[in-house]
Biotite code that builds the C-alpha atoms (Angstrom):
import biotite.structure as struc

atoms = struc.array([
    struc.Atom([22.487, 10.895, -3.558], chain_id="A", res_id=1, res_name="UNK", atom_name="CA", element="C"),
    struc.Atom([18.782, 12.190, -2.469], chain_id="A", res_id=2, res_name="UNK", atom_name="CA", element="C"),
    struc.Atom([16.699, 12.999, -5.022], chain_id="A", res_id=3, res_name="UNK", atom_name="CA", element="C"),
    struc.Atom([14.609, 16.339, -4.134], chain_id="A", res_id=4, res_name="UNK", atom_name="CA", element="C"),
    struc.Atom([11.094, 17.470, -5.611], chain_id="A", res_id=5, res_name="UNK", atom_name="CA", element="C"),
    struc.Atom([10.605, 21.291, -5.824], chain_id="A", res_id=6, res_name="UNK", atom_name="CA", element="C"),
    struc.Atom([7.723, 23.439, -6.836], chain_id="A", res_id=7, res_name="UNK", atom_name="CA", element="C"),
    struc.Atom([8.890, 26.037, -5.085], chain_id="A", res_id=8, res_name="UNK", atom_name="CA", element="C"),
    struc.Atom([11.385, 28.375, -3.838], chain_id="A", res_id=9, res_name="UNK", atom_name="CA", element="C"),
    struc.Atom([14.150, 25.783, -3.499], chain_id="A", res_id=10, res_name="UNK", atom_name="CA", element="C"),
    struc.Atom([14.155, 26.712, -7.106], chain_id="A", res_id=11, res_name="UNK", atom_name="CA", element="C"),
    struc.Atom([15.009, 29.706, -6.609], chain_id="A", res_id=12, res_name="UNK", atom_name="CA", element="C"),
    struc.Atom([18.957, 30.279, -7.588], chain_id="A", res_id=13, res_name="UNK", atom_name="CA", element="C"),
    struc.Atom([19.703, 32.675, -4.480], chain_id="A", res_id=14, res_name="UNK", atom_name="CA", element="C"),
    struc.Atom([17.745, 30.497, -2.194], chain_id="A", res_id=15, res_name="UNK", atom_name="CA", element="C"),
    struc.Atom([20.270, 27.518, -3.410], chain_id="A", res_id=16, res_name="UNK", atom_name="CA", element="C"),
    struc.Atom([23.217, 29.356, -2.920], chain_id="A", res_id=17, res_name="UNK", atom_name="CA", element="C"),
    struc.Atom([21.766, 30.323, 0.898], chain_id="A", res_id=18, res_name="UNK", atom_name="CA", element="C"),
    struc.Atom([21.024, 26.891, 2.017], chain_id="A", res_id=19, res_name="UNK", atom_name="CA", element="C"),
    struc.Atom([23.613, 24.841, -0.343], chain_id="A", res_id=20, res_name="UNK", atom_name="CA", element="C"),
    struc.Atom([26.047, 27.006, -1.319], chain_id="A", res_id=21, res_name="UNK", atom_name="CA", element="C"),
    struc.Atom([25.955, 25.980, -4.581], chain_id="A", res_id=22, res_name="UNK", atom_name="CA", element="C"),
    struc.Atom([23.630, 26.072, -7.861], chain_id="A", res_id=23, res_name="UNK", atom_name="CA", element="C"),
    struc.Atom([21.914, 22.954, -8.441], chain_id="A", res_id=24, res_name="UNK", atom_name="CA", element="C"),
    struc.Atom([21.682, 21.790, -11.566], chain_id="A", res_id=25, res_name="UNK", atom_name="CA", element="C"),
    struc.Atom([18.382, 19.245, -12.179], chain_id="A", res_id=26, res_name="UNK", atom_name="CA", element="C"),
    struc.Atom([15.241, 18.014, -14.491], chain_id="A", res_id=27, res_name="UNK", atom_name="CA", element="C"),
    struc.Atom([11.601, 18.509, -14.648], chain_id="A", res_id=28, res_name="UNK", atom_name="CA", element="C"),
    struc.Atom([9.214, 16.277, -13.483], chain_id="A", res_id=29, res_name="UNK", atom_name="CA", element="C"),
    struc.Atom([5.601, 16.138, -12.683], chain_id="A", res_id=30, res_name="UNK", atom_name="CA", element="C"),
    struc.Atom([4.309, 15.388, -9.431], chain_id="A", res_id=31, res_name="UNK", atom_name="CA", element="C"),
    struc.Atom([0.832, 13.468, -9.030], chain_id="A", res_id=32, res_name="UNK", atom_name="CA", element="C"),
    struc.Atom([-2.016, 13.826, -5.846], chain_id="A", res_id=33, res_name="UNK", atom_name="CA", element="C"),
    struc.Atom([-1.507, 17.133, -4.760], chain_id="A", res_id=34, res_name="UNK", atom_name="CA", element="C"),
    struc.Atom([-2.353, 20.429, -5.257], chain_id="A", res_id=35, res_name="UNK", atom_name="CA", element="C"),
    struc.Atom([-0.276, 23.865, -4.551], chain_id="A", res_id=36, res_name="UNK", atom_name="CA", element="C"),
    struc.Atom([-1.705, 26.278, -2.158], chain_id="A", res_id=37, res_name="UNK", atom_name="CA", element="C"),
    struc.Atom([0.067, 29.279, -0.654], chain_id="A", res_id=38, res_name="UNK", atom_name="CA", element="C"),
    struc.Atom([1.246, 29.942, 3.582], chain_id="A", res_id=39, res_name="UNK", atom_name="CA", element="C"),
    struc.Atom([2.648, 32.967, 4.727], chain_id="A", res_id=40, res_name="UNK", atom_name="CA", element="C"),
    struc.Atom([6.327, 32.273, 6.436], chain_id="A", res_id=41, res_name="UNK", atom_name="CA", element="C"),
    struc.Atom([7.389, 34.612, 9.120], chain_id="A", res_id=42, res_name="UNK", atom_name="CA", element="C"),
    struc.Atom([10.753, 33.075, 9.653], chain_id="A", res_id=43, res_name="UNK", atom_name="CA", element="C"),
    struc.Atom([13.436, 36.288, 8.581], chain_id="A", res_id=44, res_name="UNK", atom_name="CA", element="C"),
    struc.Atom([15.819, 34.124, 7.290], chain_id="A", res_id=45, res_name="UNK", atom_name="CA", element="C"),
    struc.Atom([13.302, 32.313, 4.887], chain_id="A", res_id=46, res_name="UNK", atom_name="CA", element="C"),
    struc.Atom([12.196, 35.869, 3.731], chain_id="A", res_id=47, res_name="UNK", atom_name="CA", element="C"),
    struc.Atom([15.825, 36.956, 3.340], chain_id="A", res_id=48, res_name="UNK", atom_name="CA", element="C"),
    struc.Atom([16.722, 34.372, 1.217], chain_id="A", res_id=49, res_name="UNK", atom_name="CA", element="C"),
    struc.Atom([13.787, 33.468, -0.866], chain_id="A", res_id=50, res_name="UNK", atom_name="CA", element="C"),
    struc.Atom([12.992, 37.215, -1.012], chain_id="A", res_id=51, res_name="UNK", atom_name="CA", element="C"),
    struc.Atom([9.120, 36.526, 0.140], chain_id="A", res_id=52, res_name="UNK", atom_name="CA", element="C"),
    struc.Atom([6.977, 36.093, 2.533], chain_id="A", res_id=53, res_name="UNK", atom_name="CA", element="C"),
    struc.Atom([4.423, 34.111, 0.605], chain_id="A", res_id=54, res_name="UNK", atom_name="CA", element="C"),
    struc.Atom([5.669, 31.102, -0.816], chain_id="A", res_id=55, res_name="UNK", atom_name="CA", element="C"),
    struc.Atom([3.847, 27.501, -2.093], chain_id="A", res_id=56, res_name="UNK", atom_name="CA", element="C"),
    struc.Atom([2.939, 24.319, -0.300], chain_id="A", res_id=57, res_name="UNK", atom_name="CA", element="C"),
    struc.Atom([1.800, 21.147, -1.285], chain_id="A", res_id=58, res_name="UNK", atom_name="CA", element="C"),
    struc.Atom([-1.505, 19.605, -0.266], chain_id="A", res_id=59, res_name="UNK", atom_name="CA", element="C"),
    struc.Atom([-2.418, 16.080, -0.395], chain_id="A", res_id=60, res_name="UNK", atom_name="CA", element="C"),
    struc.Atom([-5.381, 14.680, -2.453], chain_id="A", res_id=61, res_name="UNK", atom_name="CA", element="C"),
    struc.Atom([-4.780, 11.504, -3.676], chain_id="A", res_id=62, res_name="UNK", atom_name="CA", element="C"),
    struc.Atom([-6.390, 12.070, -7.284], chain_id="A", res_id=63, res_name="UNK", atom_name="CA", element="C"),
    struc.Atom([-4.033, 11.579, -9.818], chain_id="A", res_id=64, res_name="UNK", atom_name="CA", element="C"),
    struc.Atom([-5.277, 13.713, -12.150], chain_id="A", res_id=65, res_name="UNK", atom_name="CA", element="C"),
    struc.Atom([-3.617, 16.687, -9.607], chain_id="A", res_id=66, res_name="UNK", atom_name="CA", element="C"),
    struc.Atom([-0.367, 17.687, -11.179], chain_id="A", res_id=67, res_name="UNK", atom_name="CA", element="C"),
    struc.Atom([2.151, 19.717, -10.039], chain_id="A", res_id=68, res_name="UNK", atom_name="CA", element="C"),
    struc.Atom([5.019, 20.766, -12.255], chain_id="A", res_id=69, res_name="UNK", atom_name="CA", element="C"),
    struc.Atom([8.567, 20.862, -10.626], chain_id="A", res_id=70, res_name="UNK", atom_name="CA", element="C"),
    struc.Atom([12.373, 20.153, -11.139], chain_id="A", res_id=71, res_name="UNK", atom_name="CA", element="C"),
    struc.Atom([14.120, 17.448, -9.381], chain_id="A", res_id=72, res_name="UNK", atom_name="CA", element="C"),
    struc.Atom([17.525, 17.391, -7.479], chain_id="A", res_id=73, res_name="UNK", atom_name="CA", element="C"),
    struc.Atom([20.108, 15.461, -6.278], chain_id="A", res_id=74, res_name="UNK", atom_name="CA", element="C"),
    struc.Atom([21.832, 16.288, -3.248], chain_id="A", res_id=75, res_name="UNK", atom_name="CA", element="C"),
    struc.Atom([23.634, 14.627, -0.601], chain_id="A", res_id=76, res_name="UNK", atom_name="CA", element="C"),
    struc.Atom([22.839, 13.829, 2.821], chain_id="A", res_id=77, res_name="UNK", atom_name="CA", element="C"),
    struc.Atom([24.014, 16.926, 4.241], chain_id="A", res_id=78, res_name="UNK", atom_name="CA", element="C"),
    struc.Atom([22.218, 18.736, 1.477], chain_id="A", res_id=79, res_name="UNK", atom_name="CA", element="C"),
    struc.Atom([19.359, 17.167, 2.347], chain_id="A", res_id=80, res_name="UNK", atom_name="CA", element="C"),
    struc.Atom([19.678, 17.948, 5.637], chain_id="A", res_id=81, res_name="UNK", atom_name="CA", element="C"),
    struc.Atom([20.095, 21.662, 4.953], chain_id="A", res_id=82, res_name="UNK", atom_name="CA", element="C"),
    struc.Atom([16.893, 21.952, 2.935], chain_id="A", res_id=83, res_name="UNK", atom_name="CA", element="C"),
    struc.Atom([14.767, 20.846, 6.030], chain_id="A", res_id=84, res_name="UNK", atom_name="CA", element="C"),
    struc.Atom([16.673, 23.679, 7.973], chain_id="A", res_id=85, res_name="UNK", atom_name="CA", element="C"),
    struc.Atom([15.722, 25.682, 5.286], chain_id="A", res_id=86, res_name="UNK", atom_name="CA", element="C"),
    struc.Atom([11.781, 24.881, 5.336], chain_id="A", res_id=87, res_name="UNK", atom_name="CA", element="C"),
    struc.Atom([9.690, 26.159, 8.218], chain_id="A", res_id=88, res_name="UNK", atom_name="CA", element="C"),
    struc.Atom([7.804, 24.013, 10.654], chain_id="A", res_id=89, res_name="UNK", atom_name="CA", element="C"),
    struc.Atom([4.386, 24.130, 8.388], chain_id="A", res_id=90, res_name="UNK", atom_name="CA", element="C"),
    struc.Atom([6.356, 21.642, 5.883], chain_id="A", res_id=91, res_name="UNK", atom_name="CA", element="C"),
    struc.Atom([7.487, 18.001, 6.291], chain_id="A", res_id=92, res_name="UNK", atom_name="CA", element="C"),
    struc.Atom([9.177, 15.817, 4.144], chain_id="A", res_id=93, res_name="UNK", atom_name="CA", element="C"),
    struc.Atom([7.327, 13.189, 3.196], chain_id="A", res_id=94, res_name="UNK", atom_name="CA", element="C"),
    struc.Atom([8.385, 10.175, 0.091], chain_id="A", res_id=95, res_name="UNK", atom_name="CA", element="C"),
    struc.Atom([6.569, 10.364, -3.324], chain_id="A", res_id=96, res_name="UNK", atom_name="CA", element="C"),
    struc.Atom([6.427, 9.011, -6.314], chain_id="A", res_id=97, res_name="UNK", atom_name="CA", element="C"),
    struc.Atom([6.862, 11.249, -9.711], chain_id="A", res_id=98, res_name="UNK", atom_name="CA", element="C"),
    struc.Atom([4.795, 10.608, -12.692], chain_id="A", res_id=99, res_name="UNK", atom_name="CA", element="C"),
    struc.Atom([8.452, 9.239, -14.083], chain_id="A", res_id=100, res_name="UNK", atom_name="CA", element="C"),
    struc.Atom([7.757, 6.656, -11.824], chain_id="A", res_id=101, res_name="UNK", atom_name="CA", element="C"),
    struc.Atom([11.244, 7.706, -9.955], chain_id="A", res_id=102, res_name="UNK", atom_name="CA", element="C"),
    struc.Atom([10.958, 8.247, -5.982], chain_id="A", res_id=103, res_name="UNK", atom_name="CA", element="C"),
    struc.Atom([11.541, 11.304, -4.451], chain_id="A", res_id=104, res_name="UNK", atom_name="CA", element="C"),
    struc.Atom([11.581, 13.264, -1.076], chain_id="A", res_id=105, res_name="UNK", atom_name="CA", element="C"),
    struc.Atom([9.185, 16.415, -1.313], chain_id="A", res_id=106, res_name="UNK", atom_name="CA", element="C"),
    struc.Atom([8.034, 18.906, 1.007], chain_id="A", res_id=107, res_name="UNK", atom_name="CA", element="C"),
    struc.Atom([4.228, 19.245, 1.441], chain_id="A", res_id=108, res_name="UNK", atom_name="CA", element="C"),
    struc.Atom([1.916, 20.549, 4.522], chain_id="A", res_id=109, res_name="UNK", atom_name="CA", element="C"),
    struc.Atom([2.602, 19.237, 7.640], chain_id="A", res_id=110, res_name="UNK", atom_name="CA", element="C"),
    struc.Atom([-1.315, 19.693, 9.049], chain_id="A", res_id=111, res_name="UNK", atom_name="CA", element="C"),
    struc.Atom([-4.317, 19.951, 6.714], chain_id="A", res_id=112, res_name="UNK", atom_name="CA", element="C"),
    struc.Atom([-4.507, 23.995, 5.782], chain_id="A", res_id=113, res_name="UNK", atom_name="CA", element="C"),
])
């Protein structure tokens, strides 16, 4: 199993059911060196499902004292797979590390905003 980072609408229980069919159940965590900052997504399908067309991205800093609160999840490869369907082409997923200490895949800005 992946294990998935979100501070966002992946959170979101109708947005799981869209793009996994399925609730996902997982745990808080905190991640470190970025901060959250906002992108407007124009994709209709995004919009349908997370029911905005606003929604949070993560920027890279590198200071640890930059915390962003989140759940983790784990999901398979096809899962996984199906959440970078689900994010537009202003995210990427990029490997962290969680204040746990446990690695993760999250989804942060793809260019500097």
């Amino acid at each position: 199993m992946e294990q998935l980072f979100s501070y966002g609408t992946l959170q979101q229980i109708q947005v799981q059911l869209d793009s996994f069919g399925r609730k996902l159940e997982g745990h808080k965590d905190t991640l470190m060196g970025y901060l959250v900052n906002e992108i407007t997504i124009t994709d209709p399908a995004v919009i349908a499902s997370s029911g905005k067309n606003v929604h949070p991205i993560l920027v890279y800093t590198g200071k640890t004292y930059n915390l962003v609160e989140g759940t983790v999840y784990s999901l398979t490869d096809d899962e996984l797979t199906k959440a970078d369907d689900y994010e537009v082409d202003d995210y990427v997923r990029v490997e962290a590390k969680l204040k746990s200490g446990k690695r993760c895949w999250i989804y942060a800005a793809s260019k500097p905003l």
